[in-house]
C-alpha positions in Angstrom: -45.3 -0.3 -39.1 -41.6 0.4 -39.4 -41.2 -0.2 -35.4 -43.1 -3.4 -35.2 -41.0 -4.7 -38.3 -38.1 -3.8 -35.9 -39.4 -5.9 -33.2 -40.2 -8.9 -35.4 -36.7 -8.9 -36.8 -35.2 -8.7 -33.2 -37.3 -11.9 -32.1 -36.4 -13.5 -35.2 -33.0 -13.1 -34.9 -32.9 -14.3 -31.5 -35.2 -17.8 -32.6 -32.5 -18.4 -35.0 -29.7 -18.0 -32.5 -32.0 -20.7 -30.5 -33.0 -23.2 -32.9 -29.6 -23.6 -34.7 -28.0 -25.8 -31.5 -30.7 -28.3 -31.8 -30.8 -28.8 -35.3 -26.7 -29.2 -35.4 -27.0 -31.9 -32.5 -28.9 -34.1 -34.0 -26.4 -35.1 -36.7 -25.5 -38.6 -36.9 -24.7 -39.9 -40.5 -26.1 -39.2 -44.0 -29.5 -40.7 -45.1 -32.2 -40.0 -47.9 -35.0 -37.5 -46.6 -38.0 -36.5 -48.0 -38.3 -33.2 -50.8 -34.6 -34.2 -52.0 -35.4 -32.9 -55.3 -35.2 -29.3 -53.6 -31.4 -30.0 -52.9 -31.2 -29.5 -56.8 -30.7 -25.7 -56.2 -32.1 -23.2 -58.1 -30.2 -20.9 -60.6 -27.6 -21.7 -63.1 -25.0 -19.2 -61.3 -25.6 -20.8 -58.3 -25.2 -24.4 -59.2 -21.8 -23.0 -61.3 -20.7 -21.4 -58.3 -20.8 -25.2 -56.5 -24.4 -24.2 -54.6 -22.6 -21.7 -52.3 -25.0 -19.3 -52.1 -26.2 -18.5 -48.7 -23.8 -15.5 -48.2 -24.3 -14.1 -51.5 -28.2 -14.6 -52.5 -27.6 -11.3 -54.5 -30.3 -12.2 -57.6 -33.8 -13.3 -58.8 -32.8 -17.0 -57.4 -32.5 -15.9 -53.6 -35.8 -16.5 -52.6 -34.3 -20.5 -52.9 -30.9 -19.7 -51.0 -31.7 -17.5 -48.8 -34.8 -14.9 -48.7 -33.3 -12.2 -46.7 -30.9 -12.0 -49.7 -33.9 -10.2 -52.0 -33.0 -6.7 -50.0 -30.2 -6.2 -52.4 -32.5 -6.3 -55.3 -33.1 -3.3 -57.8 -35.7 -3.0 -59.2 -36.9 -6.4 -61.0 -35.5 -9.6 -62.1 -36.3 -13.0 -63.8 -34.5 -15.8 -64.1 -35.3 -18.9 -66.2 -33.0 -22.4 -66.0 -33.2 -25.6 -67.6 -31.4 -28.8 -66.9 -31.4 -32.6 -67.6 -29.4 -33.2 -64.1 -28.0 -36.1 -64.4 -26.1 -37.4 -67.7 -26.0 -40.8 -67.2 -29.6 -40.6 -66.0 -32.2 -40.8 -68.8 -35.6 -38.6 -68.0 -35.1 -36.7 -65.3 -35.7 -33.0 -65.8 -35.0 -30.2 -63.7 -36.6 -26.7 -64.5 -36.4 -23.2 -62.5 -38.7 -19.6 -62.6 -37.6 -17.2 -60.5 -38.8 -13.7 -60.0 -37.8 -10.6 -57.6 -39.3 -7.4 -57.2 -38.0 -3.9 -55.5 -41.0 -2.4 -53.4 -39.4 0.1 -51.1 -39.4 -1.5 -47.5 -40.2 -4.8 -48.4 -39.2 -6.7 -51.0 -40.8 -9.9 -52.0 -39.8 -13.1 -54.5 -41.5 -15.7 -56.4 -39.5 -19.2 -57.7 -41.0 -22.1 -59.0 -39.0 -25.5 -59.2 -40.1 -28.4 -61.1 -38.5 -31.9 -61.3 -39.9 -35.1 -63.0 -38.6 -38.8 -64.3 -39.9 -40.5 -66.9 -40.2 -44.1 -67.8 -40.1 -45.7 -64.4 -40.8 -49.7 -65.3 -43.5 -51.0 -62.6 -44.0 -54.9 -61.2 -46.7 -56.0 -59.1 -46.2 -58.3 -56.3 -45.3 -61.2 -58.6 -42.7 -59.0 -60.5 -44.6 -59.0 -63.5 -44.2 -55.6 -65.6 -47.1 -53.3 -64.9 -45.8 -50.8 -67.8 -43.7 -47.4 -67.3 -45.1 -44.6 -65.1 -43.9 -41.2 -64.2 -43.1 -39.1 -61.0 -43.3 -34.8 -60.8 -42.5 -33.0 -57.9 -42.9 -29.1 -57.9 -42.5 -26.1 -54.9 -44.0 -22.6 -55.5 -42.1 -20.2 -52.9 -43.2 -17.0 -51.6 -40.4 -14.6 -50.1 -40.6 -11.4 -48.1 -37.5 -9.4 -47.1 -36.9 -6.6 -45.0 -33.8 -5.1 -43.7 -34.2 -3.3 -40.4 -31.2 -1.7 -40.7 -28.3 -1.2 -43.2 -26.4 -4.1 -41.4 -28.8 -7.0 -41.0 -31.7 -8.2 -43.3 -34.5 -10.7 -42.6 -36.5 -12.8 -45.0 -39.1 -15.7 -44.4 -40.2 -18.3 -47.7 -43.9 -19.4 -47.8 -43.8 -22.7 -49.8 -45.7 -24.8 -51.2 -44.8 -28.2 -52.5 -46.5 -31.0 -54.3 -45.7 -34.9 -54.9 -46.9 -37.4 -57.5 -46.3 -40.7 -58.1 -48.1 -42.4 -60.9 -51.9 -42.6 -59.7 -50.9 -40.8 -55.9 -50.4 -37.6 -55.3 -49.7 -35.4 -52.0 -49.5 -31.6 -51.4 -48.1 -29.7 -48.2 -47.1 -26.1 -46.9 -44.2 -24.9 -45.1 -41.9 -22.0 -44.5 -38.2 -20.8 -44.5 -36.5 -18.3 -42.4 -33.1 -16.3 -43.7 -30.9 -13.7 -42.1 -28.1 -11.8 -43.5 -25.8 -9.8 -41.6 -24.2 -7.1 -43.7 -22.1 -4.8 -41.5 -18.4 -5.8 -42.3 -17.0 -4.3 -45.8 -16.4 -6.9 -47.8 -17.4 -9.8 -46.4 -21.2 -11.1 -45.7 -22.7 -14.0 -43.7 -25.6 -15.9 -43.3 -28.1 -17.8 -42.3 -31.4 -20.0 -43.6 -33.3 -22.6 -41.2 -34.9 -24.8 -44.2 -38.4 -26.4 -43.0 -38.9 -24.3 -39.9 -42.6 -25.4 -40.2 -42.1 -28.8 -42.5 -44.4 -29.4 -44.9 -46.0 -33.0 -44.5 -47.3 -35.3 -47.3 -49.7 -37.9 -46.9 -48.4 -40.2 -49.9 -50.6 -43.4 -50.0 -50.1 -44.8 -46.7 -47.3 -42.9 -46.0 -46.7 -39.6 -44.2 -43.4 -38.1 -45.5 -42.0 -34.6 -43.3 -39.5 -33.0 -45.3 -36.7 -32.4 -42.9 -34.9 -29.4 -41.3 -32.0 -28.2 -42.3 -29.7 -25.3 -41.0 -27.5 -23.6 -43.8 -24.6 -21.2 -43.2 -23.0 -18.9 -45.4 -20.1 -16.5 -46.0 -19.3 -14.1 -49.2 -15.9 -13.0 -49.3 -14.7 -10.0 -52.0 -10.8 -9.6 -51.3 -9.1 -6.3 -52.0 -6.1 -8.1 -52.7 -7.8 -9.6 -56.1 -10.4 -6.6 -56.8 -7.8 -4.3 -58.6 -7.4 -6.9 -61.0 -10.3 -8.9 -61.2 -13.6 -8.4 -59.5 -14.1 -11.4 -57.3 -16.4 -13.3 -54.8 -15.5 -16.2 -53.0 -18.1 -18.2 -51.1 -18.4 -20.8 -48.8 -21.8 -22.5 -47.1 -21.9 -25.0 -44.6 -25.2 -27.4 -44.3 -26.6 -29.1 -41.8 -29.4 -31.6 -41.1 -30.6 -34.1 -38.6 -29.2 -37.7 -39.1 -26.9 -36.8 -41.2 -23.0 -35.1 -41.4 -22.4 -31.7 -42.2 -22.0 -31.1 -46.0 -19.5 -28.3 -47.2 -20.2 -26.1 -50.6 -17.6 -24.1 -52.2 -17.7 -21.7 -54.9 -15.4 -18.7 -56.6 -17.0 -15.5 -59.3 -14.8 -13.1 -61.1 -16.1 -10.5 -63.4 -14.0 -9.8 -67.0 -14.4 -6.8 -68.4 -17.6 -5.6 -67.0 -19.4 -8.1 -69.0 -18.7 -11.8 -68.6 -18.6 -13.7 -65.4 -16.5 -16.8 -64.6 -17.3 -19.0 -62.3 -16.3 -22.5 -60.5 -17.0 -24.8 -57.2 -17.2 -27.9 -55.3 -19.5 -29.4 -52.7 -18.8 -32.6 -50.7 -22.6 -33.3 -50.5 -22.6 -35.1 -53.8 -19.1 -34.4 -54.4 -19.5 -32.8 -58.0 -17.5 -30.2 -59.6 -18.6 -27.5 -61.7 -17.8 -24.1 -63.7 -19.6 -21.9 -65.6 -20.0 -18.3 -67.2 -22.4 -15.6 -67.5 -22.5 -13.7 -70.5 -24.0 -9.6 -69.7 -26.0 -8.2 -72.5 -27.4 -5.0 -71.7 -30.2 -6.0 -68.9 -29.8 -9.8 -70.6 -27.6 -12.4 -69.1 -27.0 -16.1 -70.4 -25.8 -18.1 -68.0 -23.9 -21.6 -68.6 -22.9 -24.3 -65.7 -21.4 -27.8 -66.4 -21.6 -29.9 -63.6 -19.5 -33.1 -62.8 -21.2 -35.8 -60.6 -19.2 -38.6 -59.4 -21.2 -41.3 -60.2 -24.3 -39.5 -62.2 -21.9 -38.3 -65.2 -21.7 -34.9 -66.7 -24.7 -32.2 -67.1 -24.8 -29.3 -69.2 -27.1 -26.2 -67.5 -28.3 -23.3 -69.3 -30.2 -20.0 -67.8 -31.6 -17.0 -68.8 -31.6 -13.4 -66.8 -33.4 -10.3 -67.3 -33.4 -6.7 -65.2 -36.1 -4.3 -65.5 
């Protein structure tokens, strides 16, 4: 079992290597795609740490960022998040369950992410009011992760994800594959091809293919800062067909064992954000406040337990 694991992982790595050209030279200009409500991120430390989270991917939430990341889990973890996105935006909820789970060679994830909006006003053809009507998206992802060595780490997402739009609805399956290469001291990198097999979404008369997307990652824990402060800096670079590269970057420092503070940026919607993470025991409450440039000002909490 343990050699044909090895095999897989080598033949993974090497698709990656492959497919990553192709994805990057497709990229044109930015446009709306399909499954956008995925891009809300998953995690309050993550979205405090400006959704740079590719290198790092060190919690319950990785299964999201990147899969391969759930081989530095111990033991298990849940984490719960709730958010009302955007603040000049009534009626749009954004809501996170994530789960991880130690089990020797292979360790697996479970996250949920739902997102609605409420009170859309409807017009028929004349542009007469039809009344208000709703829309819910949700993804259920599936993670495995196994790390064929101390230096490198592979993890592939199952997913699931469903659309509704007042009386329509659409359901389709696709799959994520991560890698994280672990063999320099201090820093890590990564990698996540989003959508390797896209889920597709027969909406009405409309087939919607959520698009792929290559992410990179980096996490950085200087010396220079560790005999002070306990730090992580990290830094993801995104990149899908049709549209520029988007840049993400975030900064962690741990204060007295027990309360992490956090910041970042990201020129994909250009917000700014900080945070904090309060450690209780095996309880941490976690706080993000985001800054949108147009969208206004959100306020993110989370909770996260070890077992």
């Amino acid at each position: 079992m343990k050699r044909f694991m090895e095999l897989t992982s080598f033949w993974m790595i090497w698709m990656a290597i492959a497919v990553c050209p192709l994805a990057i030279s497709a990229q044109t200009g930015d446009a709306g795609a399909p499954g956008a409500f995925l891009k809300l991120g998953s995690g309050v430390r993550a979205l405090a740490m400006g959704r740079a989270f590719v290198g790092l991917a060190d919690d319950a939430t990785a299964s999201y960022w990147n899969p391969a990341g759930l081989v530095q889990i111990k033991g298990e973890e849940l984490s719960l998040m709730y958010a009302e996105p955007f603040g000049k935006v009534a009626g749009i909820t954004h809501q996170n369950l994530a789960y991880a789970k130690e089990t020797g060679d292979i360790n697996f994830g479970l996250n949920f992410i739902y997102a609605s909006v409420d009170g859309i006003e409807g017009y028929d053809k004349n542009a007469v009011s039809k009344g208000n009507f709703g829309s819910q998206e949700w993804a259920a992802l599936l993670s495995l992760a196994y790390p064929p060595s101390t230096e490198v780490a592979w993890g592939t997402t199952f997913k699931l994800v469903s659309q509704k739009i007042k009386d329509y609805s659409a359901r389709g399956f696709g799959s994520d594959l991560g890698l994280l290469f672990m063999g320099q001291k201090d820093i890590q990198y990564g990698l996540v091809i989003e959508n390797l097999i896209s889920p597709n979404l027969q909406l009405r008369d409309t087939m919607e293919s959520y698009p792929r997307r290559v992410r990179y990652g980096l996490a950085l824990s200087p010396n220079l800062f560790r005999r002070y402060l306990k730090t992580v800096i990290t830094a993801d670079l995104v990149s899908q067909e049709d549209t520029t590269p988007k840049q993400f970057y975030g900064i962690e420092g741990e204060v007295f064992k027990r309360i992490r503070l956090r910041g970042g940026y990201n020129t994909a919607t250009f917000e700014q954000s900080c945070g904090a993470g309060l450690m209780i025991s095996r309880l941490t409450i976690d706080y993000a406040y985001v800054l949108h440039q147009y969208l206004g000002d959100t306020h993110r909490v989370g909770l996260g337990v070890k077992f």
